[in-house]
KEKE-944415 format. One record per residue (C-alpha): residue in one letter; z negated, x, y. Coordinates in steps of 0.25 Angstrom, whole numbers, plus 5000, padded with zeros to 4 digits. Example, Ala and Ser with C-alpha at 12.3 -4.5 7.8 and 13.67 -1.06 7.14 Angstrom:
2
A496950494982
S497150554996
This chain:
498
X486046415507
X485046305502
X485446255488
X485646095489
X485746015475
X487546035473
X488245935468
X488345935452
X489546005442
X490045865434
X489645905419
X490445855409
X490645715401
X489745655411
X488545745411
X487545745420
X488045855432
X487345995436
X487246035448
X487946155454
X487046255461
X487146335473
X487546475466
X488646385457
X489246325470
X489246455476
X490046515466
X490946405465
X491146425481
X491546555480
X492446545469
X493246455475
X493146505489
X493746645483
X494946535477
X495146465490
X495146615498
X496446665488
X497146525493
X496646535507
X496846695507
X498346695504
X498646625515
X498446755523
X498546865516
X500046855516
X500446855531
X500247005533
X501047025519
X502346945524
X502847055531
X502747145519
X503247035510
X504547015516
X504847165517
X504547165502
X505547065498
X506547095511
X506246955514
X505546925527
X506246765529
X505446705520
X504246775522
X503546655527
X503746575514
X502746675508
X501846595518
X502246455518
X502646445503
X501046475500
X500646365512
X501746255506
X501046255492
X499746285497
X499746165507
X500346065497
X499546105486
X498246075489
X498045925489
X498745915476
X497846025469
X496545955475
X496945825469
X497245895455
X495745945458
X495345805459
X495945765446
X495545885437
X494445955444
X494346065453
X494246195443
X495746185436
X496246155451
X495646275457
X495846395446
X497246325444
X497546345458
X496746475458
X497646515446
X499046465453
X498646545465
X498546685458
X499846665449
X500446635463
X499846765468
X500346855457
X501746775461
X501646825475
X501346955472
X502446975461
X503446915468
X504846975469
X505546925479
X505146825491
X505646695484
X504546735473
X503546765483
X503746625490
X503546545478
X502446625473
X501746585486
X501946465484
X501446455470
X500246535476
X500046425486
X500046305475
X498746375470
X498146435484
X498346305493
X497446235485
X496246325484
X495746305497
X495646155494
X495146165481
X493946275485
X493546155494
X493546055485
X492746125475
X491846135487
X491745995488
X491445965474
X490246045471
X489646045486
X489145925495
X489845895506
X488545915515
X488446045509
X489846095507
X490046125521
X489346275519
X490446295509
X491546265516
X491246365525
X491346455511
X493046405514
X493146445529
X492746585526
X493546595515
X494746545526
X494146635536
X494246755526
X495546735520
X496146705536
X495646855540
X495746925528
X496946875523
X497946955532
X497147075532
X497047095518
X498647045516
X498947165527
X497947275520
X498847235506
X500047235511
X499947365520
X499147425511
X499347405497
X500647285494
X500647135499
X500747105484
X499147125484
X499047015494
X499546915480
X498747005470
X497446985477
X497246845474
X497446885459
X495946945458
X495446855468
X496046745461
X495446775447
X494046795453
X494146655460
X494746605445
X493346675440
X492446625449
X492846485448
X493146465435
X492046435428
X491246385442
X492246275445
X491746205433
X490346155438
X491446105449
X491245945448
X492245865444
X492245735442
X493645695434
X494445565439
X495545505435
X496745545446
X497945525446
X499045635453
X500045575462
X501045675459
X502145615469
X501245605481
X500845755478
X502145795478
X502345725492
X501345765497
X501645905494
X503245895498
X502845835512
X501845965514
X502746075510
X503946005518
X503045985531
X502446145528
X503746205527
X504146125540
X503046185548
X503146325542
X504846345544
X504646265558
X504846365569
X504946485558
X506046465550
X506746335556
X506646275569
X505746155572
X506846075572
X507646115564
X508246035552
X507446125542
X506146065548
X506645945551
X506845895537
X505745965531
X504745885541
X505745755538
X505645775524
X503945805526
X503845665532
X504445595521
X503745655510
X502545615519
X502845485522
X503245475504
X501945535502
X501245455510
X502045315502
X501345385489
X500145385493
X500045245496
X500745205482
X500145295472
X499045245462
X498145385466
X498945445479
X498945605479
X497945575492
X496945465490
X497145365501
X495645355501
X495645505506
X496745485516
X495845355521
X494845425523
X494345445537
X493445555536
X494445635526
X495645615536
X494845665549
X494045775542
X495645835537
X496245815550
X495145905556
X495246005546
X496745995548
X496646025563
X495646145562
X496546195550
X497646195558
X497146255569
X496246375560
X497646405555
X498546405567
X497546495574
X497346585562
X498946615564
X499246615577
X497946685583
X498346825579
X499646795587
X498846785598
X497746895596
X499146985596
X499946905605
X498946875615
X497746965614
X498647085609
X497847115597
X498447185584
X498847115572
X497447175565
X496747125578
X497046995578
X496946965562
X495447015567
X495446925579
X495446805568
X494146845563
X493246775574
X493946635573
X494146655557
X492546695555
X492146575564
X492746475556
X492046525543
X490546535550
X490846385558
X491146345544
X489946395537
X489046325549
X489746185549
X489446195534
X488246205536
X488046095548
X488846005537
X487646025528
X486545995542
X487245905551
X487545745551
X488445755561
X489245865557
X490445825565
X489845905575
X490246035568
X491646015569
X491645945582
X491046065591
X491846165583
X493146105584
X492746075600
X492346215602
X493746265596
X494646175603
X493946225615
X494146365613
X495646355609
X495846285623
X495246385630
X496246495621
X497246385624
X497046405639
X496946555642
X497646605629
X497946745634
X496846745646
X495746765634
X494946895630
X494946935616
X493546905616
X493846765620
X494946735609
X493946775600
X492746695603
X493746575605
X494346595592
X492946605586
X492646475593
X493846415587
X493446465572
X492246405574
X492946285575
X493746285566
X492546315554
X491746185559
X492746105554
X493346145542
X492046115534
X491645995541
X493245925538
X493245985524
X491645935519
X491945795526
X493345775520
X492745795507
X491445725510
X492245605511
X492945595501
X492645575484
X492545685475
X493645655466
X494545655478
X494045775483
X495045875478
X496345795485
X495545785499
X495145925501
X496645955497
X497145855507
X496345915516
X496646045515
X498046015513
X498145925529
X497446065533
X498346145528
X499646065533
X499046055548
X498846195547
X500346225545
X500546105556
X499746175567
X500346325563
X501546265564
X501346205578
X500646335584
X501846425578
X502846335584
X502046325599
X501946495599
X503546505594
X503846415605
X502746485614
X503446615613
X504946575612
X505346585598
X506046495588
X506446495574
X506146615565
X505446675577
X504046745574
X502946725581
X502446865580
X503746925585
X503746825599
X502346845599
X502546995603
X503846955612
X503046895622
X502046915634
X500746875630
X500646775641
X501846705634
X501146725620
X499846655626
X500446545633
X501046505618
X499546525613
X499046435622
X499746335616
X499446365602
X497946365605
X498146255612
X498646175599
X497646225593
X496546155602
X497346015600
X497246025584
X495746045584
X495645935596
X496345845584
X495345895573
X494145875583
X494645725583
X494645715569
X493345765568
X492845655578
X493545545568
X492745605558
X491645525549
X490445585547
X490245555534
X488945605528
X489045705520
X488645715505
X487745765501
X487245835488
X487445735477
X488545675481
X488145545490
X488245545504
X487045605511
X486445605525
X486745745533
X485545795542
């Protein structure tokens, strides 16, 4: 990598700044990269634990909670935590949330019954949610945005990794030693992230504002997310679409929307800045980060029903099947890093990515179980490529266009609309293969999956990939609505791209 000038630490009392160098930002990088892996890597490692879990406690009913509970606070914690970042600097947000996550993880793994377990998840979730956000927030403050790109791309390996490895290594502790481990192990990872990021996060800059926390509004907003969450996990698993249950918890959803959405337009310093929410470029570059997180996260799930289902591969097979799609996501991000850094037109990126994947899911879409392995994969590979030309590109030009003191809430807000689609679109693909194969209310996939012919499994994939198609169409027409602001350079001021 070529060293380029970094922007400068803020000394104190006014003092003329120093700048970071390239080694400082490295470290700092990778110390926060290892926090945002813990938050990013316990959303994985516990699926191929439930099963254990549930013996453990002779309690298999509310095994998903262990999930969910972690997904709630996780979700609705990350705006607030980034605007807390705005008001008293990056450093006490991070190791705070570093600090709650492990406490949580001790929680998890001495639990005695499932009740304890569920809360402790969500305690743990309070503290992971907000990592991911945070890791890139601290990118954005020591890194311009023309050359922030080649470490976003630091972010999608780190998802790539934790997407793969995660059920592997939860299945080779449970099996193997005691699904406890899977809760002890962020202990050590977590004080080596404390270690790492301790002393570093203070050349973080920081420049101190006077803010103001709209408590009411942050409670709101976080009510309205958790009731809508818990709509979309319980729909079609635990209740019936229709049902009452679901009913009122979207009803009430709405309502706390629409009072959220009254508060912000009356509070002296609303939790989100209208300015952000005005913002042209901040709204297009979300939504198209919303629609490839989405669908990264459907087809993370629901591709290994089809690798089995399908393809007949095993259960290791098809945990392996991810690799291609998982590790094209991290390389396309490291390249459009570094076309951020080269290109003017940099829309171009994300344009022939997300075209090239919405082509390859219609051709999945059309012969579904007509396709060679060999195929599959080089489509899916195709679609991770995709998906890895947008996430830097949505992410450096959200932040670009923003101010530095609002910096921790957009990333938050951002990160928090991906996070709520992704639930959206999981929710939508797991009701389309339900109703594909015939089941209702409480039924599991896995269980109809292996009930049917594979004709029968593919027709409901068809569908599924199909979907999949229409939400990136929908991110590719936010990515036309988006500006091409310039981006900034090192220094601060707007500078001219080659």
């Amino acid at each position: 990598m070529s060293e380029q000038p970094p922007l400068s630490t803020a000394a104190p009392g006014g003092a003329p700044a120093s700048p970071l160098t390239h080694k400082q930002i490295v470290r700092i990088v990778l110390g926060i990269t290892l926090a945002m892996f813990l938050g990013a890597l316990d959303q994985t490692i516990v699926a191929t634990a439930l099963p254990t879990i549930g013996r453990h406690f002779h309690n298999v009913e509310d095994l998903a909670w262990v999930v969910t509970a972690y997904l709630l606070t996780g979700t609705a914690a990350t705006p607030l935590l980034g605007k807390l970042s705005d008001m008293h600097g990056r450093r006490v947000i991070m190791l705070s949330a570093v600090a709650i996550f492990i406490a949580g993880s001790v929680a998890c793994a001495l639990a005695p019954n499932m009740t304890a377990l569920i809360l402790a998840r969500a305690f743990q979730g309070f503290g992971g949610g907000a990592l991911i956000a945070l890791a890139q927030t601290v990118i954005a403050d020591i890194v311009s945005p023309r050359e922030r790109g080649r470490y976003q791309g630091y972010i999608a390996a780190v998802f790539a990794l934790s997407s793969v490895g995660g059920p592997v290594l939860g299945g080779i502790l449970t099996e193997h030693i005691d699904w406890s481990l899977i809760f002890w192990i962020n202990v050590p990872l977590g004080a080596l992230a404390l270690g790492m990021t301790w002393h570093m996060l203070k050349l973080v800059p920081f420049h101190k504002r006077e803010h103001r926390l709209d408590g009411i509004g942050a409670v709101l907003m976080m009510l309205a997310s958790v009731s809508l969450l818990l709509a979309l996990s319980s729909g079609g698993a635990r209740y019936p679409w229709l049902s009452p249950q679901i009913a009122a918890l979207v009803a009430g959803s709405v309502v706390l929307w629409l009072l959220f959405a009254w508060r912000l337009a009356r509070a002296p310093e609303p939790f989100l800045p209208l300015n952000i929410l005005r913002n042209k470029v901040v709204r297009a570059a979300t939504l198209a980060g919303s629609c490839t997180m989405g669908t990264l996260v459907g087809m993370t799930i629901f591709l290994p029903l089809y690798f089995e289902g399908v393809l007949g591969l095993t259960a290791t097979q098809s945990g392996l099947a991810l690799i291609p799609m998982l590790g094209a996501v991290t390389v396309a991000a490291l390249l459009a890093g570094q076309g951020l850094m080269r290109l003017k037109r940099y829309k171009r990126i994300p344009v022939a990515g997300n075209a090239g994947a919405i082509a390859a899911l219609v051709i999945m879409a059309i012969f579904p179980d007509r396709l060679s392995m060999a195929a599959v994969m080089a489509l899916t590979c195709i679609v991770g490529l995709g998906f890895g030309m947008v996430f830097p590109v949505s992410t450096v030009c959200m932040q670009n266009a923003v101010e530095r003191p609002q910096m921790g809430i957009a990333t938050g807000a951002a990160n928090f609309f991906r996070a709520l689609f992704a639930a959206l679109v999981v929710a939508i693909l797991g009701a389309i293969v339900l109703g594909g194969l015939g089941g209702g209310a409480g039924a599991s996939v896995e269980v109809l999956a292996r009930s049917v012919s594979v004709h029968d499994l593919g027709l409901a994939f068809r569908m599924v990939f199909a979907v999949c198609a229409a939400v990136l169409a929908c991110g590719l027409g936010f990515i036309f609505a988006l500006e091409e602001v310039p981006l900034r350079g090192p220094g601060g001021p707007a500078a001219e791209p080659l």
